[in-house]
Residue frames relative to the residue before (quaternion, step in Angstrom):
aa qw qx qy qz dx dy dz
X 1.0000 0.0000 0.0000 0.0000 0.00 0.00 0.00
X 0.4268 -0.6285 0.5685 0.3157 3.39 -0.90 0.62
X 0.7485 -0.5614 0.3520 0.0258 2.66 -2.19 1.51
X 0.2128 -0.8182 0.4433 0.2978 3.15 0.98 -1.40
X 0.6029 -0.4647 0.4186 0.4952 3.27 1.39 -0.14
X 0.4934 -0.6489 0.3658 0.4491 3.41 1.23 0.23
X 0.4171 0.6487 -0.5431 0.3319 4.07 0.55 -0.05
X 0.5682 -0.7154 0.4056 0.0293 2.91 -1.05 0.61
X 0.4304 -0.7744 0.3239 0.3319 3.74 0.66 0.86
X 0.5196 -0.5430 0.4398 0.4916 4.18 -0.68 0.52
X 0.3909 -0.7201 0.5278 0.2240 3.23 -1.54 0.45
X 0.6697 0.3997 -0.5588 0.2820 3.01 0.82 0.55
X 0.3977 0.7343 -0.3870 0.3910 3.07 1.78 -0.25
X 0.6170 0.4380 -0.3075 0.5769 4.09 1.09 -0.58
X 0.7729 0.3869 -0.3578 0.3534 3.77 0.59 -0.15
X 0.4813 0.5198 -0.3567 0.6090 3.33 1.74 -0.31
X 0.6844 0.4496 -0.3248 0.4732 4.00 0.58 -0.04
X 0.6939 0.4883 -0.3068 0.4313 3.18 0.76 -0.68
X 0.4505 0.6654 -0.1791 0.5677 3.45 1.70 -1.26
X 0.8039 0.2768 -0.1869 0.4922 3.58 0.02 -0.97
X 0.4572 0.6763 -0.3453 0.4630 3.31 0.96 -0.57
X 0.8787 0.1572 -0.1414 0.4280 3.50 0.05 -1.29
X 0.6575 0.5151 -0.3750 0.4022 3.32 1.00 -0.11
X 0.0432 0.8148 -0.5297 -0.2317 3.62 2.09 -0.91
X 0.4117 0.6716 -0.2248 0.5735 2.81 0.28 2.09
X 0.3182 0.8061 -0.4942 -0.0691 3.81 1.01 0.40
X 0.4326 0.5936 -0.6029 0.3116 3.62 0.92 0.45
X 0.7888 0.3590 -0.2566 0.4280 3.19 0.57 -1.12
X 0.5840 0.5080 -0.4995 0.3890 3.84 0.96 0.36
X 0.4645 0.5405 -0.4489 0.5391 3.49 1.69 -0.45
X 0.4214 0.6023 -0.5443 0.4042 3.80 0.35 -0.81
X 0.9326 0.2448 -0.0511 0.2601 3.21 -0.48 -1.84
X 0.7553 0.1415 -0.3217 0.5532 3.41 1.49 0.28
X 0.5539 -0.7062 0.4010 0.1835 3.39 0.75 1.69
X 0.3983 0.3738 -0.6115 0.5724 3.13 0.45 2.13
X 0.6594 -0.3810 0.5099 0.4002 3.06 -2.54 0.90
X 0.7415 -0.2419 0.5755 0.2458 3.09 -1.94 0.29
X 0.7090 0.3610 -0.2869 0.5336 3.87 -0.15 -1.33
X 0.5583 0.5762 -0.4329 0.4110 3.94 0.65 -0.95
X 0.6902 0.4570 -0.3464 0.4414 3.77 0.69 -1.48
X 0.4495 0.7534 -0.3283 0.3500 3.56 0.94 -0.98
X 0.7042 0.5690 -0.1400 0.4009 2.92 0.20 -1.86
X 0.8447 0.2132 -0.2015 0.4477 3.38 -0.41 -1.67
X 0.3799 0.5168 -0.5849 0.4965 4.24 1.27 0.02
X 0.5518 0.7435 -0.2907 0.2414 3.67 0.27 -0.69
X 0.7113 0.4486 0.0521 0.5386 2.48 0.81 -2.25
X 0.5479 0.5939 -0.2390 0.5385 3.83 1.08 -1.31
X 0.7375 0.4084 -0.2274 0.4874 3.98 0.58 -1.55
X 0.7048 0.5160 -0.2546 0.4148 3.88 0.71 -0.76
X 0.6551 0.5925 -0.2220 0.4130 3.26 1.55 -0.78
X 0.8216 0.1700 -0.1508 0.5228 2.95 1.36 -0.88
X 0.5466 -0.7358 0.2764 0.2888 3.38 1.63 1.24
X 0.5436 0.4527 -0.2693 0.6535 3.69 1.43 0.76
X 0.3494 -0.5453 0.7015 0.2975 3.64 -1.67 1.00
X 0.3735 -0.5954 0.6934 0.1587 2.69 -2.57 0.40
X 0.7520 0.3755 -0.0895 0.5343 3.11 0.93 -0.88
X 0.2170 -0.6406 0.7113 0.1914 2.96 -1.50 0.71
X 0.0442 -0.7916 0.6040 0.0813 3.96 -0.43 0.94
X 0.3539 -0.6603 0.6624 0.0095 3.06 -1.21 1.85
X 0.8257 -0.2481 0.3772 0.3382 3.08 -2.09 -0.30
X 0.6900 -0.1830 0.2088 0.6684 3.56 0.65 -1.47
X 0.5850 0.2212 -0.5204 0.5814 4.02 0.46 1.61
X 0.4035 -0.2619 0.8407 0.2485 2.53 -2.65 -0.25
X 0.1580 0.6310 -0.7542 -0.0899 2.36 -2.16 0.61
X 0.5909 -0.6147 0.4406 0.2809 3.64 -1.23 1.34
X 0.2182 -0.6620 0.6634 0.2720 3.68 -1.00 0.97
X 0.8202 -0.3188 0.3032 0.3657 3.41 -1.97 -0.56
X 0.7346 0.4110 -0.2446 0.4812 3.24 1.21 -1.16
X 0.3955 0.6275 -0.3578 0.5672 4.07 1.63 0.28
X 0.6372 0.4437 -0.2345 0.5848 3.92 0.33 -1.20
X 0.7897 0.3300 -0.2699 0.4411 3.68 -0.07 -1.07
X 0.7116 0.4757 -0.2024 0.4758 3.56 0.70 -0.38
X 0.7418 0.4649 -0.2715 0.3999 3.91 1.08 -0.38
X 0.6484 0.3744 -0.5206 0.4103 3.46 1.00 0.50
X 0.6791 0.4524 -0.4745 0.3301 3.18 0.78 0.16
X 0.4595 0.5341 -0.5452 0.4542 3.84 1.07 -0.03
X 0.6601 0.5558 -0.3492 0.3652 3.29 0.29 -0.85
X 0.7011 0.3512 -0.3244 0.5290 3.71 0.95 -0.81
X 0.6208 0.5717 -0.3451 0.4107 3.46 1.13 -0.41
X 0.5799 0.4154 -0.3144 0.6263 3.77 1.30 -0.61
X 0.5345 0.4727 -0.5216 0.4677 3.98 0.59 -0.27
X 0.6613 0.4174 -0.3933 0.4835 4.05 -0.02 -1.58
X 0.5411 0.6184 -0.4232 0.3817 3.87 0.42 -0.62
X 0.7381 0.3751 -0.2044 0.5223 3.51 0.13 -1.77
X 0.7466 0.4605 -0.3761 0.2983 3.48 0.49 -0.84
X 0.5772 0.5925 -0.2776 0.4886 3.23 1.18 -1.01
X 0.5297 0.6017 -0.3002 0.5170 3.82 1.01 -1.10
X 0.8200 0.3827 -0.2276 0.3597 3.64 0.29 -1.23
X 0.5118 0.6546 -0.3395 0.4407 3.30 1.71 -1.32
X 0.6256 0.5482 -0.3084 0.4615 3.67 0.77 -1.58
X 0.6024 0.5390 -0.3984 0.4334 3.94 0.35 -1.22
X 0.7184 0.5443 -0.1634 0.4011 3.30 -0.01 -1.97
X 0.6576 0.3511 -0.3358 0.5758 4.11 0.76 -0.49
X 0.5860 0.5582 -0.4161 0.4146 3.51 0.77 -0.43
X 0.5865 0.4112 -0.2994 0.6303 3.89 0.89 -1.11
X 0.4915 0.6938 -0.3969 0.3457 3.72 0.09 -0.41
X 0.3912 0.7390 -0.5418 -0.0850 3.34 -0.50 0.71
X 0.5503 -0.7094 0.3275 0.2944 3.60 -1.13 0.93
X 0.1630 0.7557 -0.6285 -0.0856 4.18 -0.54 -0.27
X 0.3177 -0.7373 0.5960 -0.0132 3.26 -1.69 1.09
X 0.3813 -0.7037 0.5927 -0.0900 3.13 -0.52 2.12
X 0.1297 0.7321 -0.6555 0.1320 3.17 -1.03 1.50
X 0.2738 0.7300 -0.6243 0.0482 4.22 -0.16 1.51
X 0.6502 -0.2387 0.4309 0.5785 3.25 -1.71 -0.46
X 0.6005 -0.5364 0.5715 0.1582 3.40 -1.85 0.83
X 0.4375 0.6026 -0.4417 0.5004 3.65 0.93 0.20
X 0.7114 0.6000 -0.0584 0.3612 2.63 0.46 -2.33
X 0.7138 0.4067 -0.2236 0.5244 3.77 0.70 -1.26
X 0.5882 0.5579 -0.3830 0.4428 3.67 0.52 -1.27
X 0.7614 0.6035 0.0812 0.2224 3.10 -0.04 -1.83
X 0.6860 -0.0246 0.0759 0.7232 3.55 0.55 -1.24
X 0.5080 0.7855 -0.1759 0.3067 3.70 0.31 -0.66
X 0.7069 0.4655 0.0523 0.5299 3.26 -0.04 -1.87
X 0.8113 0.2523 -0.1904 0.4917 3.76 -0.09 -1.73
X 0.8323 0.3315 -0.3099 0.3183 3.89 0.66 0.15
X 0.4473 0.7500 -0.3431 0.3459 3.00 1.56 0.68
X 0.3840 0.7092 -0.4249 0.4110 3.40 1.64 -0.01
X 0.7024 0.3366 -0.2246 0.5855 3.86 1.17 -1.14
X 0.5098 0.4711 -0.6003 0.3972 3.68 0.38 0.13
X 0.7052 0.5318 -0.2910 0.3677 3.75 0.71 -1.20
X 0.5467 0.6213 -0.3093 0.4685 3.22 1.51 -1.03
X 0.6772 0.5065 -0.1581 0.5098 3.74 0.49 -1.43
X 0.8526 0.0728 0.0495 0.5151 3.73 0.55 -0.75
X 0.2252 0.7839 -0.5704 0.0974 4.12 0.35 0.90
X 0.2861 0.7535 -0.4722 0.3570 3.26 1.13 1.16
X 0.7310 0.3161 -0.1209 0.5926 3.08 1.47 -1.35
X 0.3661 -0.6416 0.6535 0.1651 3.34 -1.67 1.18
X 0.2975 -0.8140 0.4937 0.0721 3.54 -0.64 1.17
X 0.0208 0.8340 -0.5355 -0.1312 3.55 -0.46 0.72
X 0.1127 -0.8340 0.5386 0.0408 3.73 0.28 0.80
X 0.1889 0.7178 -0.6689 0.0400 3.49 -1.71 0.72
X 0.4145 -0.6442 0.6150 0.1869 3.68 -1.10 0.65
X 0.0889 0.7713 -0.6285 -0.0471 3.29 -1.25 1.11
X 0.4556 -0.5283 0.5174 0.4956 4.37 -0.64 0.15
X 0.6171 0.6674 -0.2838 0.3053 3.30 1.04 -1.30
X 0.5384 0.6322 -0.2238 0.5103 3.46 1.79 -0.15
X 0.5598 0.5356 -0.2718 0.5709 3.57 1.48 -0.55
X 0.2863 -0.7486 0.5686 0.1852 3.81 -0.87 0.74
X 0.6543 0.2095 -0.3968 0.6087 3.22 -0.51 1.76
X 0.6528 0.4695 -0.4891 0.3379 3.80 0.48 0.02
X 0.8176 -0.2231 0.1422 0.5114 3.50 -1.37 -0.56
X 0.7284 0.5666 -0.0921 0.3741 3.45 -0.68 0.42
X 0.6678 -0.5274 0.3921 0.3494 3.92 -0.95 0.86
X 0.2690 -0.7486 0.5253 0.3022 3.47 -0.39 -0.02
X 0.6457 0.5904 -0.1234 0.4684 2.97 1.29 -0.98
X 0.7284 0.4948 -0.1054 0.4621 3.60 0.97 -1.09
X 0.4797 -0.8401 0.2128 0.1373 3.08 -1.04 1.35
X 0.4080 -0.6953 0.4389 0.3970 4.04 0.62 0.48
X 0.5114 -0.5857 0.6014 0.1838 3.14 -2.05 0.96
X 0.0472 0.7442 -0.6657 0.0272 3.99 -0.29 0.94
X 0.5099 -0.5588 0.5962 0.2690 3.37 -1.56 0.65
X 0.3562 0.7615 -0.5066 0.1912 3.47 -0.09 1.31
X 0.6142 -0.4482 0.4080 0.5054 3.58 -0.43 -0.66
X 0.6404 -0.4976 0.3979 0.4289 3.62 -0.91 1.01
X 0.7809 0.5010 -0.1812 0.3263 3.24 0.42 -2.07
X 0.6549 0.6280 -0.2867 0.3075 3.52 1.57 -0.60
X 0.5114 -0.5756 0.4759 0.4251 3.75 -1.14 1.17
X 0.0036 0.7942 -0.4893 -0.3604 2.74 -1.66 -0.63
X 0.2416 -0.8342 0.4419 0.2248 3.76 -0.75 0.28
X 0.1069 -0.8744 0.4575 0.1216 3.26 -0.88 0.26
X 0.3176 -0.7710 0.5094 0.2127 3.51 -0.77 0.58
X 0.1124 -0.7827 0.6121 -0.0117 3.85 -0.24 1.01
X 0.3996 -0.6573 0.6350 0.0710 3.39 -1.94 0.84
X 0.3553 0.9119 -0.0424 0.2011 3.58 0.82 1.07
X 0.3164 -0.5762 0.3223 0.6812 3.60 0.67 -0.68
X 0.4977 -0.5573 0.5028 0.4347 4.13 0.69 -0.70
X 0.8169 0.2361 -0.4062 0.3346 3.72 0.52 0.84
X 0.1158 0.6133 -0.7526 0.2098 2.66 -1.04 1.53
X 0.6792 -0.6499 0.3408 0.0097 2.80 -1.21 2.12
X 0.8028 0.3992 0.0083 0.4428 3.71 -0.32 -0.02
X 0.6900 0.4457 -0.0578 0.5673 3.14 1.53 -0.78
X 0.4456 -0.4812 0.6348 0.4085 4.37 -0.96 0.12
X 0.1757 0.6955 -0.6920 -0.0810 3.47 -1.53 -0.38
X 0.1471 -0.7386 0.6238 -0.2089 3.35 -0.45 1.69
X 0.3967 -0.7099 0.5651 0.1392 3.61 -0.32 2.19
X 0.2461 -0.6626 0.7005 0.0991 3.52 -1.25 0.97
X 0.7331 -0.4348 0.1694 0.4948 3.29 0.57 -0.95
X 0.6239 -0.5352 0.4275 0.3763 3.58 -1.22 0.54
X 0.4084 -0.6110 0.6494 0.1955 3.62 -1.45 1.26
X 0.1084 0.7199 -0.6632 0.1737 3.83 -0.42 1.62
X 0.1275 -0.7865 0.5940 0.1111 3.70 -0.33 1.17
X 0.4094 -0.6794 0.6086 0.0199 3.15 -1.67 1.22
X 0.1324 -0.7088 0.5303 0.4459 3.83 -0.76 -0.24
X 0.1359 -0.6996 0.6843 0.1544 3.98 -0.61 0.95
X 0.1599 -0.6165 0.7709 0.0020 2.75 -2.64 0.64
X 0.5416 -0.4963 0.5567 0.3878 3.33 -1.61 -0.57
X 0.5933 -0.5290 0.4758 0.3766 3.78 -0.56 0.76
X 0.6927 0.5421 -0.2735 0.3892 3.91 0.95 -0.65
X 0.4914 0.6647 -0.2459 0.5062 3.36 1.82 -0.44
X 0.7522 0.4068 -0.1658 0.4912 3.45 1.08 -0.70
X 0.6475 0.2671 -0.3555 0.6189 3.42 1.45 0.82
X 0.5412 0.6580 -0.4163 0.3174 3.61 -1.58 0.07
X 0.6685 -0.5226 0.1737 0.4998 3.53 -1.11 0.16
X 0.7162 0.4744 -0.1925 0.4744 3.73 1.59 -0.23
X 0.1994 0.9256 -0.3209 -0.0228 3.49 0.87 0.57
X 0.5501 -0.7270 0.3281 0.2474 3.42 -0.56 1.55
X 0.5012 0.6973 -0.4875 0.1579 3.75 0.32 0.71
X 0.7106 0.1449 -0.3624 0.5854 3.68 0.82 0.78
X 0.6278 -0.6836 0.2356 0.2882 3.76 -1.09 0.38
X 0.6889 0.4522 -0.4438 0.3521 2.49 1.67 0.23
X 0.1418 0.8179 -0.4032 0.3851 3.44 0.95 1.02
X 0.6156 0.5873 -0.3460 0.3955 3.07 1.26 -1.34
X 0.2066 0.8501 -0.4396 0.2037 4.36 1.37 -0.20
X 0.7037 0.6640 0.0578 0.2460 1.91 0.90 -2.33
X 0.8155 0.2932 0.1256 0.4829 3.21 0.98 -1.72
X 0.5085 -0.6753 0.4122 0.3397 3.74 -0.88 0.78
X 0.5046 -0.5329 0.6592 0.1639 3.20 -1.71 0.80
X 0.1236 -0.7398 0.6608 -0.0276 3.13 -1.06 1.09
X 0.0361 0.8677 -0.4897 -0.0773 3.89 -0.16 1.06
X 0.1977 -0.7050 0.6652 0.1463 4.04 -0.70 0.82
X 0.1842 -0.7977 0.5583 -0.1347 3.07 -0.69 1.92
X 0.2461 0.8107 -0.4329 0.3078 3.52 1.34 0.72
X 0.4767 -0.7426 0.4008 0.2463 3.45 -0.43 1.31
X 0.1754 0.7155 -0.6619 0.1383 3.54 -0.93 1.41
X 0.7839 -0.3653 0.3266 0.3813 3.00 -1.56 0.28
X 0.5357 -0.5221 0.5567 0.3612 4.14 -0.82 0.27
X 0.7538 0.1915 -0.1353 0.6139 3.78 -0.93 1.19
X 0.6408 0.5145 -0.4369 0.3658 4.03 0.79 -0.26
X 0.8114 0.1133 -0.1371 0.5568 3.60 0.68 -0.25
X 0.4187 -0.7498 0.4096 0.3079 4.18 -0.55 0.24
X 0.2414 -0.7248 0.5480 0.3408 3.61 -0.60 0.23
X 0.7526 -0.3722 0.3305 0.4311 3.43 -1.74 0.52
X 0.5233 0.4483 -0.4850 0.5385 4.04 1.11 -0.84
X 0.9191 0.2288 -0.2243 0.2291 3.57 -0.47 -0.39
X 0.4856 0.4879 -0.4712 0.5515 3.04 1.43 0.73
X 0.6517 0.5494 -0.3502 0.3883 3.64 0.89 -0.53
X 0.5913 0.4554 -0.2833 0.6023 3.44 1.60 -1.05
X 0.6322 0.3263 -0.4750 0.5180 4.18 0.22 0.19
X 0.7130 0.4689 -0.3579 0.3791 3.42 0.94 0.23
X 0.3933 -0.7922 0.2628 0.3856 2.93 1.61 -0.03
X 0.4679 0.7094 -0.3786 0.3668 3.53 1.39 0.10
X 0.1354 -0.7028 0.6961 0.0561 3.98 -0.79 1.20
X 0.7317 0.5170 -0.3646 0.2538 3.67 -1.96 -0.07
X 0.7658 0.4307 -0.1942 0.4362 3.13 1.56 -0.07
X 0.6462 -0.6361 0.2586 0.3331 3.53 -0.74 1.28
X 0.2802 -0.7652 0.5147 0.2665 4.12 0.23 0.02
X 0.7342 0.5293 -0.1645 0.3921 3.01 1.19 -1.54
X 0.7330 0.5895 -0.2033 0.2718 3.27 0.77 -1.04
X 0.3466 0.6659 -0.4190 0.5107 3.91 -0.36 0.89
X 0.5943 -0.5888 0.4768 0.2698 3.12 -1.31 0.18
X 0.1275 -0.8236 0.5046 0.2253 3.76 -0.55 0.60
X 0.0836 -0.8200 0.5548 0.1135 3.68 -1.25 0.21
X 0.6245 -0.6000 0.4350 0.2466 3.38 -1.21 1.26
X 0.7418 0.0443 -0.0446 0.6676 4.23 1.17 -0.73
X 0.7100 -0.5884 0.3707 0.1109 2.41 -1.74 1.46
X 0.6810 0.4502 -0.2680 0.5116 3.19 1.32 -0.93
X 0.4902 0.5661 -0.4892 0.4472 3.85 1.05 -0.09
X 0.7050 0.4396 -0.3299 0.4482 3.81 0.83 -1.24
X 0.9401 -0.0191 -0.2689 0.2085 3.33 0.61 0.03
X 0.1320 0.4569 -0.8046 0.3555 2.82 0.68 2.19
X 0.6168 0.5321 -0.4670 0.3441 3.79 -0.19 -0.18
X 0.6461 0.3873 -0.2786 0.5957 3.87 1.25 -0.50
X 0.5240 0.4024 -0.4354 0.6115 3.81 0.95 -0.16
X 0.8289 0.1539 -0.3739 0.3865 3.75 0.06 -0.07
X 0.8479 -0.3951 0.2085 0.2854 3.26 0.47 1.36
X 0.4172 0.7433 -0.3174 0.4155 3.85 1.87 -0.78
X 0.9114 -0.0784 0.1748 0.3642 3.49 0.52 -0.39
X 0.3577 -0.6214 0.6381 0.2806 3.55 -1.11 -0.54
X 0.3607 0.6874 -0.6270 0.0657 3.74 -0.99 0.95
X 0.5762 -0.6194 0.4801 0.2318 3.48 -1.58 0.32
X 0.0848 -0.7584 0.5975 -0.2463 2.90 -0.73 1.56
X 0.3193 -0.7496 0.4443 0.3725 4.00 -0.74 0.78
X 0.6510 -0.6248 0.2975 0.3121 3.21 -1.22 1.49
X 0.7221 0.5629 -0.3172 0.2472 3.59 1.13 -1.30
X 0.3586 0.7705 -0.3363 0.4058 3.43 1.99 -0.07
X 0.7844 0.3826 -0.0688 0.4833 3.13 0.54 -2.03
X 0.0347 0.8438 -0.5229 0.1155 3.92 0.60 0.51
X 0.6638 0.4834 -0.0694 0.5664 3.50 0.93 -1.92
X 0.7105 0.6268 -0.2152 0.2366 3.09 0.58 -0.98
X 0.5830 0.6122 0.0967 0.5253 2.61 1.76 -1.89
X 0.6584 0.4744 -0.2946 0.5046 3.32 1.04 -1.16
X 0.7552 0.4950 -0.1690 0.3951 3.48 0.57 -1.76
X 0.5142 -0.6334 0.4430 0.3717 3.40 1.61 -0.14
X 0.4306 0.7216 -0.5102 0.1831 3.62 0.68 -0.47
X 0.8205 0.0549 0.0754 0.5639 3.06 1.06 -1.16
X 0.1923 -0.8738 0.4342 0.1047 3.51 -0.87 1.11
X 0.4418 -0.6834 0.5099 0.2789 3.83 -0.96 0.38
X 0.4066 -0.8690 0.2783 0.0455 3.75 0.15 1.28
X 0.6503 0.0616 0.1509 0.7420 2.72 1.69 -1.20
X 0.4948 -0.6726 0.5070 0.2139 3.42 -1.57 0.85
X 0.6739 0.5051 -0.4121 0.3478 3.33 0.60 -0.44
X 0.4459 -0.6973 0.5605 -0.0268 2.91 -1.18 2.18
X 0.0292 -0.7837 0.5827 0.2132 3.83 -1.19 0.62
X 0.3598 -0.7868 0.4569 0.2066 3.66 -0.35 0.96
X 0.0378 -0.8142 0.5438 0.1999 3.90 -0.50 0.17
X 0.7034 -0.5567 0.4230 0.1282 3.31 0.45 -0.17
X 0.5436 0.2212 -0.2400 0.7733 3.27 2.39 -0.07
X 0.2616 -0.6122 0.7453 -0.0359 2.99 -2.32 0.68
X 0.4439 -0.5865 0.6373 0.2297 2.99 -1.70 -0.03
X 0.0975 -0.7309 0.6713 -0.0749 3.19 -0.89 1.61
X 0.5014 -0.6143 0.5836 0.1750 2.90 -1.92 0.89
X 0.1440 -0.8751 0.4604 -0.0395 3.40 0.67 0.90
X 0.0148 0.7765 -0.6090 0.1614 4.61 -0.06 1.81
X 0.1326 -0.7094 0.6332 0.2797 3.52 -0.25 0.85
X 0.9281 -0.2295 0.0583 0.2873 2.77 -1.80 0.70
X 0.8267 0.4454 -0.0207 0.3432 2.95 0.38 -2.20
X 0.6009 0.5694 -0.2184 0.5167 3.27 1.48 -0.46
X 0.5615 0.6732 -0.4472 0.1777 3.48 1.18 -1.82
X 0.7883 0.3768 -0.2513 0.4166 3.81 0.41 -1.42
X 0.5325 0.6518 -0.4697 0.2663 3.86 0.51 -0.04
X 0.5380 -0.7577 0.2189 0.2977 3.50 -0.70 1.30
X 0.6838 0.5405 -0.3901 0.2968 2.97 0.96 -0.14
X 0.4935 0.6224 -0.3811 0.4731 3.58 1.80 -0.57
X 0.5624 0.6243 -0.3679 0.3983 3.64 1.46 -1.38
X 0.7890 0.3086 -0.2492 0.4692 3.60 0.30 -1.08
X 0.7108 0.4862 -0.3515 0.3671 3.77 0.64 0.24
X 0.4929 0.5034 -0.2501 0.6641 3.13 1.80 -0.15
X 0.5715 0.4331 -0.3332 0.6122 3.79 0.90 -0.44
X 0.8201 0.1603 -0.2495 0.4894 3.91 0.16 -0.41
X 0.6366 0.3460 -0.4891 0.4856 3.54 0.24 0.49
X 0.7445 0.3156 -0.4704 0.3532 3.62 0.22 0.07
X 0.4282 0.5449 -0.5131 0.5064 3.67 1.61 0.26
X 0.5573 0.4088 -0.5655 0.4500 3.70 0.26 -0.89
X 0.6801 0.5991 -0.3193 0.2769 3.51 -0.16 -1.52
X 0.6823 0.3935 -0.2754 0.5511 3.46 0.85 -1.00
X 0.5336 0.7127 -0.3526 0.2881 3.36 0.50 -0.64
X 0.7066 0.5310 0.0388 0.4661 2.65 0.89 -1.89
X 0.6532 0.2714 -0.2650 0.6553 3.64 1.06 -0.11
X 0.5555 0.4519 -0.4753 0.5112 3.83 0.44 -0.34
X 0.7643 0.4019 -0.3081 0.3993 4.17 1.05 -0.27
């Protein structure tokens, strides 16, 4: 069949063929793309001149497909498929909207991460773009105030979840929850020739310290969880120390020790037994984790519905 000069035939002229084609039929392809008969005509017309060859064989009351019609209709057809798809793909990014998640890496790993399957569930409009910074922790590296570079779209808000007192100017700040430290262990810690069932016991057992830069008064040391415990004679200091929080307690999941860690973190943990809370006695500090929308962002729907489902998880999760 001639080329045409390479150009490419009208498209609607390929959809009125393809239409007639399967139905062999241009009433009933007019049917389905809500034009006159004569209309289907036409662009077969137009479609047969272009490529300088009939398609049809036109009976009395059928169609019938010639040679150069058969060889040529599965690929319009895949070619009008990549179309629709490509058509719909385009739509769907349009309804799409993107937001950029910026918390402490604890926070994401940890509490984060395992409940984000139902955020997507609840809301697969939005295209999440999620990253962990220290720079999220108040007193670590970094502005408190100031807003992190995230690999997101330009166009994309962003929120952030901070470890902090809750003021930072310029910005929403929506409490997630309250920083209440626990002392955790491995369930194995609570049996053997040293068993963990009053604090002072802890003698016995290593200190585990999370030396992760925070603000002064933002997290307690073992001295001042032992002194709300009323327990003297025992070394505070002594134990291994670690630079992330999450190092101290993979090291208390494997059984190394005993260290304090905030309880709402260790949910999963807690459940599955991995790790157990020895003693009740809670140390409050006075920081939390805030959802933290500067200004300009605070009212944009997508921050609206992510700030609506993380403080429900959050409540949730204390109401259990």
């Amino acid at each position: 069949m001639p080329r045409n000069n390479g150009r490419l035939p009208p498209l609607n002229a390929l959809r009125a063929f393809e239409a007639a084609a399967r139905h062999l039929s241009f009433k009933k392809a007019s049917r389905e793309l809500h034009v006159t008969p004569g209309a289907i005509g036409h662009q077969v017309k137009l479609l047969e001149d272009h490529l300088g060859a009939p398609l049809f064989v036109r009976l009395t009351r059928a169609l019938e497909l010639t040679g150069e019609a058969h060889a040529m209709l599965p690929k319009v057809r895949e070619g009008l498929d990549a179309l629709h798809a490509a058509v719909q793909r385009a739509r769907e990014r349009e309804q799409t909207h993107a937001l950029a998640v910026v918390s402490p890496p604890n926070f994401a790993a940890r509490w984060l991460v395992p409940r984000l399957g139902r955020f997507a569930e609840a809301h697969p409009e939005i295209e999440l773009h999620l990253a962990s910074r220290q720079e999220m922790v108040d007193g670590g590296d970094g502005d408190s105030g100031s807003v992190p570079e995230v690999d997101a779209p330009a166009h994309a808000p962003i929120a952030m979840v901070r470890f902090g007192s809750g003021h930072y100017p310029g910005a929403r700040a929506d409490e997630v929850f309250s920083a209440v430290y626990v002392p955790v262990c491995s369930p194995k810690l609570l049996g053997g020739a040293h068993p963990l069932r009053a604090p002072e016991d802890l003698r016995h057992h290593t200190l585990l310290h999370d030396d992760t830069v925070v603000e002064e008064g933002a997290r307690p040391s073992w001295g001042d969880w032992l002194g709300l415990a009323g327990v003297s004679g025992i070394d505070a200091t002594r134990g291994p120390h670690f630079g992330d929080a999450a190092l101290a307690l993979d090291a208390a999941l494997e059984g190394l020790g005993v260290t304090l860690a905030i309880r709402s973190l260790l949910t999963p943990e807690i459940k599955a037994k991995r790790l157990v809370v020895p003693f009740g006695i809670a140390a409050p500090t006075g920081y939390a984790y805030y959802l933290v929308t500067p200004d300009a962002a605070a009212q944009d729907p997508a921050v609206r519905s992510f700030r609506s489902w993380l403080l429900e998880e959050a409540a949730g999760e204390r109401a259990s």
